[in-house]
N, C-alpha and C positions, 0 to 999 in steps of 0.2 A: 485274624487272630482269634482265639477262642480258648477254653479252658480244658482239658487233657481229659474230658468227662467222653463217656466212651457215645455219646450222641453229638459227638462232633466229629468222630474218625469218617464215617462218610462223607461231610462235609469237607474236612481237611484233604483227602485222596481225589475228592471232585473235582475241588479247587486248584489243586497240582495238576489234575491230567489236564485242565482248561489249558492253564497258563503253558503246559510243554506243550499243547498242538497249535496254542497263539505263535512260542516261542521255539522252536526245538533247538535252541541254544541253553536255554532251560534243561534240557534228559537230565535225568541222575540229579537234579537236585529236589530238596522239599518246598513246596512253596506255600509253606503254612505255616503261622505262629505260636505255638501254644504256650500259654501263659499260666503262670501258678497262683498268682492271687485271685483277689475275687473282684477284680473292677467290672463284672457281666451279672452281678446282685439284682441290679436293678431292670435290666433286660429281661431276666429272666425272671421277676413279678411279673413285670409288663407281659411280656409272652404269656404266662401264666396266666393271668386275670383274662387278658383277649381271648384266650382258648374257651377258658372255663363260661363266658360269656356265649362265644360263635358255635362251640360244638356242637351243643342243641339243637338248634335253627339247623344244622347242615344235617343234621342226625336226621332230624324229621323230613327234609327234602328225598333223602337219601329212601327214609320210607316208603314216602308217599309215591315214588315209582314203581316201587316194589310191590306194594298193597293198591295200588291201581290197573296194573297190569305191565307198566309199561318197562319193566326190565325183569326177565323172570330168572334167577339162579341157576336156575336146573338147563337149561338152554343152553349148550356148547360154546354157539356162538356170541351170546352175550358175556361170557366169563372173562 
């Protein structure tokens, strides 16, 4: 269940294709909920705060391959 905000539609289509290949009595139907109030308020601080905390830290790793050699863009097979 999630709120009709357009960064859940891939989540919502994920979560249907799982459940029809668990189930294929499931075809043709939705197997997602989407809700119109705001009971996901506080999730979504939470998500928020953790992001704005860990992005950094992953940003700089991300770097540090980069500006070490150890992953080079321009390289085909690294892409």
């Amino acid at each position: 269940m999630s709120d009709p905000g357009s960064e859940n539609n891939g989540i919502a289509n994920m979560h249907t294709v799982m459940r029809h290949q668990l189930d294929p009595s499931l075809h043709n139907t939705l197997q997602h909920l989407f809700c119109h109030d705001k009971t996901n308020i506080k999730s979504k601080i939470g998500w928020s705060q953790f992001r704005a905390q860990w992005t950094p830290g992953f940003e700089d790793l991300f770097d540090f391959g980069v500006n070490s050699g150890l992953y080079a863009a321009s390289d085909a097979l690294e892409k």
